[in-house]
Phi, psi and omega in degrees: 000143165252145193234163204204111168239109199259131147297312184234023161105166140345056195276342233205160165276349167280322190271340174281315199292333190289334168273356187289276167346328178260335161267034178005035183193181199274130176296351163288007178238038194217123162282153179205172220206116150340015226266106182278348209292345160269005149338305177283024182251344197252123209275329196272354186239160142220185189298351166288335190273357207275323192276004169270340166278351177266333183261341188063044166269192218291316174344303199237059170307310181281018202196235202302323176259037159303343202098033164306153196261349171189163179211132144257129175263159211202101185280100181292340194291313182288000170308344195260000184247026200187123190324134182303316162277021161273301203286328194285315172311313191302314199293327168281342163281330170340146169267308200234146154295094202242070198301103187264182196258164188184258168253137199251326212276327193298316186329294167332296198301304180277354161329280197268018186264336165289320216103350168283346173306318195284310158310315185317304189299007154231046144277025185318333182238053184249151168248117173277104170247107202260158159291028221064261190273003181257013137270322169266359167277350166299313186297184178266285175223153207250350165093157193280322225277302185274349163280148198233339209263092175348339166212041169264138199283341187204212192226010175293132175243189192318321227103326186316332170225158177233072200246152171224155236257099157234108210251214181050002207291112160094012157285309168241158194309333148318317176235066159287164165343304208271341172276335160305328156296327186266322163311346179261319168323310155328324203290160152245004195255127160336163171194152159245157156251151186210150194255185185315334218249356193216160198234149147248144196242149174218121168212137137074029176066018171244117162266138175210151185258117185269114191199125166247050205209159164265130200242118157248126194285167176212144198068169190266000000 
């Protein structure tokens, strides 16, 4: 799988050539597939941002609403109710994932209570492009500072790279420099903070920060 880990989505021409390079074709020639689900984790979101991210309104221009040749949406909570090889075939055909943010840990928790977690190492050419939290559920943990989900047991996530996540960065008064900093202190892990202008690209276990915005690394 390749992965595009956006704090605010496709904002910038740098952060598009890098998903243009990973479909290795015109996003109007690209199917993508929806994923709302850590939204319902998270107190700051509802079902009005969930349908402006299902729907592709101007909000969400750098994401759902790039020109997909199709958009499906794709509920994790309802996979455990619906045959695995139905549900499983729409996801391999998708060029792309398109994950918004919410909550990382709830997000996690339904990864793998469908089975889509279990799936990913044999998505070798689908592109995982995340939100905020639909980008740091990729990581090993997310820091105490972002769980919002009320019955998650830890900040632990996938795993899948192995770097964490602090986004938003200098959006809200919340996620300054200095709060980034006492969030890296928490980690044992390498880490970034990045702002609305910057991505991290994973291709082939190589990582690089796409960015015409400002980032800080933290750790080796």
């Amino acid at each position: 799988m390749k992965l595009l880990l956006t704090s605010g989505g496709v904002t910038n021409p740098s952060i598009r050539a890098a998903l243009d390079g990973m479909l290795g074709k015109p996003v109007s020639e690209s199917s993508a597939l929806l994923i709302p689900t850590a939204q319902w984790g998270h107190p700051m979101c509802s079902p009005q941002s969930a349908r402006g991210f299902v729907a592709a309104e101007p909000d969400w221009a750098g994401f759902s609403g790039l020109g997909w040749k199709s958009l499906g949406l794709l509920e994790l909570t309802a996979l455990p109710t619906i045959p695995r090889e139905r549900w499983e075939q729409w996801v391999r055909d998708a060029d792309v994932l398109l994950v918004d943010g919410g909550d990382a840990t709830y997000l996690a928790h339904w990864m793998r209570e469908s089975g889509l977690a279990d799936l990913l190492p044999a998505l070798t050419d689908t592109v995982w492009v995340g939100v905020s939290a639909g980008s740091m559920v990729m990581t090993p943990r997310i820091g105490d500072y972002f769980v919002e989900w009320a019955e998650a047991k830890d900040d632990r996530t996938l795993g899948v790279v192995d770097f964490s996540i602090f986004p938003h960065l200098n959006f809200f008064d919340t996620n300054k420099p200095e709060h980034a900093e006492r969030w890296a202190a928490t980690l044992d892990n390498p880490g970034y903070a990045i702002d609305e202008q910057t991505a991290i690209s994973v291709v082939d276990g190589v990582t690089e920060v796409v960015s015409e915005g400002e980032w800080i690394p933290f750790g080796s």
